[in-house]
N, C-alpha and C positions, 0 to 999 in steps of 0.2 A: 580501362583495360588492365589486366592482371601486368603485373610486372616482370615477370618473368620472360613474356615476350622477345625471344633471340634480338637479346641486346638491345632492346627496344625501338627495333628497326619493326615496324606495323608491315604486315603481309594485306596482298589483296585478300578479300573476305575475311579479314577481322572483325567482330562488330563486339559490341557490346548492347546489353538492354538493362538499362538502371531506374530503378522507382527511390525515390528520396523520403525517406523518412520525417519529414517538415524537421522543427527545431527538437522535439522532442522522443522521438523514434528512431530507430536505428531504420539503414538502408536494406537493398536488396541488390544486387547485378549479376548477372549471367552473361559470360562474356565467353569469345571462343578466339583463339589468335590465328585463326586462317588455315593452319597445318592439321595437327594430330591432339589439342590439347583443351578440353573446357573448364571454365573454373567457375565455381560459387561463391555466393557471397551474401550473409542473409546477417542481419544486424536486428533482427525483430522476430522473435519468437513467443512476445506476450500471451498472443492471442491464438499461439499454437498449440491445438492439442495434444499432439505428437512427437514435437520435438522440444528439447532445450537449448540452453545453452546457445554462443554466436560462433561465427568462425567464416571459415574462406578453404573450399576444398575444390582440388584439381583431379579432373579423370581422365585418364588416357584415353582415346575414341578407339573406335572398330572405324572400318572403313567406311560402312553404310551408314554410321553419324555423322563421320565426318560430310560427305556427302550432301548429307541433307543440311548443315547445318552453312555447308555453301551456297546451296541452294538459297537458304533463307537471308544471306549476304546480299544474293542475285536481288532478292525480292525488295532489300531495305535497299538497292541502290538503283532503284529503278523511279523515275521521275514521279512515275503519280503514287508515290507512298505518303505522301502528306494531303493527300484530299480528300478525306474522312474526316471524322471530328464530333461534336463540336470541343473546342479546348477547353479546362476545367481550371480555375483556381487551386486545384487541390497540391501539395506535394509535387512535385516536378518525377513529368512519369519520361525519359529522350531517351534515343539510342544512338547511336555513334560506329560507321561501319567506314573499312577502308575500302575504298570504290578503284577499278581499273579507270584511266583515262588517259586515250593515247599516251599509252608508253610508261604512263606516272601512276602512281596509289595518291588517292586524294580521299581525306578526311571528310564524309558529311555527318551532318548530325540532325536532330528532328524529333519532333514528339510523338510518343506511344499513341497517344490521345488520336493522333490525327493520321494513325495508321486507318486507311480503307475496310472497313466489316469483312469483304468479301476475303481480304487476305491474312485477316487476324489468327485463323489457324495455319496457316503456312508459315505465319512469323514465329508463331509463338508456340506450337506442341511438341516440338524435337527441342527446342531451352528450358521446357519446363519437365517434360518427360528428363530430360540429362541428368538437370540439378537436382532431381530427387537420387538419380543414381550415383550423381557425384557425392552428395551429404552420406548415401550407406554406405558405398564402396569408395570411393576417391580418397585419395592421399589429403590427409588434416593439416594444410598447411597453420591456420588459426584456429585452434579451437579453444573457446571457455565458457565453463560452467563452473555452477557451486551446485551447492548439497547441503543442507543440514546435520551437522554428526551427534548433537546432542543438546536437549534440553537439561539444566539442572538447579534446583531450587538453593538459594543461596538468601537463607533469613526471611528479609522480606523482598528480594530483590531476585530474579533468576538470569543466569549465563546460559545465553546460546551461543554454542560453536557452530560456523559455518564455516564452510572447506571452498575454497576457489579452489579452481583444477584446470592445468592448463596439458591438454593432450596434443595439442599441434606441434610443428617443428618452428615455430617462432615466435621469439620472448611476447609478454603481453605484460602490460603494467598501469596501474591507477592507483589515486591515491583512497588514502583508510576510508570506511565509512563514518569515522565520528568526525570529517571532516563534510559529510554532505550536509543538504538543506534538509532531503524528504520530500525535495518534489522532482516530477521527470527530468526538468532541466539540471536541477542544484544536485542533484544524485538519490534514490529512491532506495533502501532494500527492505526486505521484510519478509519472513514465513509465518508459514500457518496451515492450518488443517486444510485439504484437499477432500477429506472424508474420512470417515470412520469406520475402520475394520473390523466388522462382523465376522459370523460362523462362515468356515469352509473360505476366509481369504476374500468375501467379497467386500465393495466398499458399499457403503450406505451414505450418501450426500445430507449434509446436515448445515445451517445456514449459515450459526456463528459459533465457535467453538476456540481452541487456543488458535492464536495469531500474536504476534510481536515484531512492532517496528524496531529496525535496527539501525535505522540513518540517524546519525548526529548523538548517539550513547557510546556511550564510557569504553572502550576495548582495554581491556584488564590486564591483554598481554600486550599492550600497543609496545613495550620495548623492546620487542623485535622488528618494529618497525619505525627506525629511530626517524627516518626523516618523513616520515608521511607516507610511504610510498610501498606498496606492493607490489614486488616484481618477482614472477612467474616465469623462469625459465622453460626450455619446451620439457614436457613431462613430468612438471612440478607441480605440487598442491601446495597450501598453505591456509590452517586454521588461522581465523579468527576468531578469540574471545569475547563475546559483547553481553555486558550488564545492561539488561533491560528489565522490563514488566509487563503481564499480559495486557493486551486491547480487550479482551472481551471474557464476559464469564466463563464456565467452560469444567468438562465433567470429566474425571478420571476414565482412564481407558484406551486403547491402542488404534491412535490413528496414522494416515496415509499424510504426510506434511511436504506443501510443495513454500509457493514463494515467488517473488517478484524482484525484479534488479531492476533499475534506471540507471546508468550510468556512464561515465566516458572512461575509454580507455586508450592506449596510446599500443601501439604494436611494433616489433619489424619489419622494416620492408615500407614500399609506399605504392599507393596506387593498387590495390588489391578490391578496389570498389565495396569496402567495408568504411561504414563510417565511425567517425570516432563516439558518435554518440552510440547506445546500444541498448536495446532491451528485452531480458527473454525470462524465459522462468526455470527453475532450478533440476535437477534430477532429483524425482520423489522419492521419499527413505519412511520407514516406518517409523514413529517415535511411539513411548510411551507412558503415560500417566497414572501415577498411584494415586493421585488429590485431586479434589476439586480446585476448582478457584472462582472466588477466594475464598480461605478456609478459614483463614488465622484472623484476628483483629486487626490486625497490623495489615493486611493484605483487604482486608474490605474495606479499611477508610484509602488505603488506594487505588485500589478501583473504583469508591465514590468519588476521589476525589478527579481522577483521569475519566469518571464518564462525565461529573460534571462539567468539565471544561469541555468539553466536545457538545455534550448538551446547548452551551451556552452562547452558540450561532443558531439554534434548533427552537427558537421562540412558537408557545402554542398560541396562537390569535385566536379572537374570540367569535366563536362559530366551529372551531376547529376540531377534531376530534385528538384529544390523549392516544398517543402511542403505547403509552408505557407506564406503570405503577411508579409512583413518587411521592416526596414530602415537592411542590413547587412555591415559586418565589411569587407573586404579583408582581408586571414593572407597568408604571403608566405613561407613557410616551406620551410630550403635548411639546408646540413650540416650543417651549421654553427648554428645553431638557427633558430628562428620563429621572423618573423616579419608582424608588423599589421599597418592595414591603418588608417590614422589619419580621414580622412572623410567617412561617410558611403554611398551606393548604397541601392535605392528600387529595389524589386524582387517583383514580384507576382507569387501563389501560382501557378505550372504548369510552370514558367519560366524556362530556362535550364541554368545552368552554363557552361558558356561560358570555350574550351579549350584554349584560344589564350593567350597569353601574356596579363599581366594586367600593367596598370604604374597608379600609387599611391603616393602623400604624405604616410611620413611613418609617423608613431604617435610620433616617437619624435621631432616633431613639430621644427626639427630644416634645414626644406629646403632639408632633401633628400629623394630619390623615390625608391622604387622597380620597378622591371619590367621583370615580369614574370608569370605563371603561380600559380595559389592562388587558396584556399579552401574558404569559407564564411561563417561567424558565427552571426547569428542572434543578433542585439543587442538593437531592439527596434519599436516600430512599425512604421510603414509607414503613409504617409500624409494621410488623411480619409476622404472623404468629408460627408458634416453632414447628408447629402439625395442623393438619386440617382440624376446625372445630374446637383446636385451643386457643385459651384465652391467654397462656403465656406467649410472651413476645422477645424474638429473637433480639439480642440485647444490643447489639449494632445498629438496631434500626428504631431503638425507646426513643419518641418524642418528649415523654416524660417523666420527669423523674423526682421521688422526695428528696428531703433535705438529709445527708448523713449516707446517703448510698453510694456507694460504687459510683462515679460516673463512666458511662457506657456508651458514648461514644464521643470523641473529641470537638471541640465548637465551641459556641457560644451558646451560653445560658439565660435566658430573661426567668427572674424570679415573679412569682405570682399566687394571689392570695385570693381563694373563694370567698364569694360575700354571697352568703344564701344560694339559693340553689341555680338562681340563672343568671349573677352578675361574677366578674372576676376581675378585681385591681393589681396590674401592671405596677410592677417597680423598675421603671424605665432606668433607675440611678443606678441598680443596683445587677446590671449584665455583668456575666463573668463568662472570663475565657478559660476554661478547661482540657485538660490532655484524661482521656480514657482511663480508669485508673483512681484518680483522682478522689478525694471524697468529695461532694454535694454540699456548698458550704448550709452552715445551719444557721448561723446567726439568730433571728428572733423567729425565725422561718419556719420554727418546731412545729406539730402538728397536723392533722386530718385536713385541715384546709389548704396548707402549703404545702405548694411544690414549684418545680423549674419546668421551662419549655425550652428546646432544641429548636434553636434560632440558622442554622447552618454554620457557616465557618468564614 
């Protein structure tokens, strides 16, 4: 029940109706305090199209609300409101109504689940019809949302600003996001593309494009928030800085950017049937982009290096089909342990992993082989030529390289010596670790026949 409640003395046809969010989900409750007043309470907006943002709003009734909304009191304190069913495991769905009884108001309470069919529109379409007019018109006793204010590229690293905004008439507060885990429980945030806006304003749905996690990164301005803590008076906003990098490729151009929260938050007041956990999505804002990503050097071995770890729960078994173009690893999993191949194989996307026997260098670079059946785990991209039909290869993606050049992309190096036209001798001794840049050592490695292979990292 809302707290506000005349001194919290419970009137006959009080009720409330609350669905519980489990451990990781914000709540819902629609409660009515028996007189002239209903209030909202929606703690989960993820999966809302329409709305954002959590909060708890209160409407004043008309008389023919109020009315029905007695009526539907009558009906939750009437004996066979529990002989429906059957009851669910799910989230805890009860209502709680104050009942007359000779002379006294007596508290019952009881599950949604096992409200009767026949009477489920008489409980439930004057609470749900309200709450929608309390969320557009009703007084904001809670409200909060963010918003995105701005992407900005910073080297090889990009700041995003996010605005918490608290429009309600009471404080809200939680602590920084470089304090969450990234998961629903441990605290979740992040935006990202919603769509891409085309001619004449419309949007055009597209599948992955910019997005950036924001839980558990650097906030750059974190000194304004000495002790951890974000607190939002009523009618206050508050940027956050936060140094991140994108999650996925992604094309210049002006998109529609929404976003996700997980999070707990602590409020004023109590008993407002908002829970402290909460989850909703952001108010959409347009951003936009002059660059690809990634463009720079410096920015592609970071996104290999953040796809490959993500890859690296994503093993392709052998029968399976290739998702995606890559340089991949061989690992051969047997009792004993896992073992991985020292040199990588290109797949393209639709390729099938082979069931047969595989024989590999192993990675410990000391001359011995597997040979058997292997799984493949993405670990970098594949040779790219820089246009269709060319034979130059965009330089971030060279498998191979001579002695005395440029090195073009950072890793390890196994050097290697052609012997006639279909043998090639390994100098296992002689792997080097190189940063981009770099020259190609040359040692005695001079010549048509020498060169290095792009081992990973």
């Amino acid at each position: 029940m809302a707290n506000d409640f005349d001194g919290g003395v419970l009137k006959a046809g009080a009720f409330s109706l609350s669905w519980s969010g489990g451990l990781a989900y914000g709540s819902r409750q629609m409660a009515f305090d028996g007189e002239g007043k209903f209030y909202f309470a929606k703690g989960d907006t993820i999966n809302d199209y329409l709305q954002t943002g959590v909060g708890v709003f209160a409407l004043s009734l008309q008389s023919s609300d109020t009315q029905e909304l007695k009526d539907v009191a009558r009906i939750l304190c009437d004996k066979g409101i529990q002989t429906g069913g059957p009851e669910t495991h799910d989230p805890a769905a009860t209502f709680s109504v104050a009942c007359p009884d000779k002379g006294k108001v007596v508290l019952m309470s009881g599950s949604l689940r096992l409200i009767p069919e026949h009477l489920k529109h008489q409980v439930f379409d004057a609470p749900f019809r309200l709450s929608e007019q309390a969320r557009s018109d009703g007084q904001k006793i809670i409200k909060l949302d963010f918003s995105t204010v701005s992407v900005e590229r910073s080297a090889d690293r990009y700041i995003v600003s996010v605005r918490f905004i608290n429009s309600g008439s009471r404080w809200v507060r939680f602590k920084t996001p470089d304090q969450w885990d990234g998961t629903a429980l441990g605290g979740r945030l992040g935006v990202g593309v919603a769509g891409k806006i085309i001619e004449h304003g419309g949007i055009e749905k597209i599948d992955k494009s910019w997005a950036f996690g924001l839980s558990g990164k650097k906030i750059i301005n974190r000194e304004e928030f000495p002790d951890g803590i974000v607190v939002l008076n009523p009618g206050q906003s508050r940027v956050l800085k936060i140094e991140t990098a994108p999650d996925c490729k992604a094309e210049k151009g002006q998109y529609e950017f929404s976003g996700i929260a997980f999070m707990r938050i602590e409020y004023e007041g109590y008993g407002w049937g908002l829970s402290t956990q909460v989850d909703f999505k952001p108010i959409k804002v347009p951003i936009t982009f002059d660059h690809d990503y990634p463009s720079t050097p410096q920015e592609h071995e970071q996104w290999e290096a953040a796809h490959r770890a993500t890859m690296s729960s994503h093993p392709i078994s052998p029968g399976d089909v290739f998702t995606q173009d890559g340089l991949y690893r061989a690992v051969r999993t047997t009792g004993n342990g896992a073992y991985r191949s020292l040199q990588l194989k290109p797949f393209k996307a639709g390729d099938i992993a082979t069931t047969d026997n595989v024989k590999m260098l192993m990675a410990t670079a000391d001359g011995t082989e597997f040979d058997g059946t292997v799984q493949w785990l993405w670990e970098g991209r594949a040779p790219t030529p820089v246009a269709q039909y060319s034979f130059d290869i965009v330089e971030e993606t060279v498998q191979f390289c001579k002695p005395g050049a440029a090195c073009p992309r950072g890793g390890r190096w196994l050097p290697r010596m052609h012997r006639g036209w279909d043998s090639i001798h390994y100098d296992l001794g002689g792997i080097a670790t190189l940063q981009r840049g770099q020259m190609m050592p040359v040692g005695n490695r001079a010549g048509d026949t020498a060169d290095w292979e792009w081992i990973g990292v």
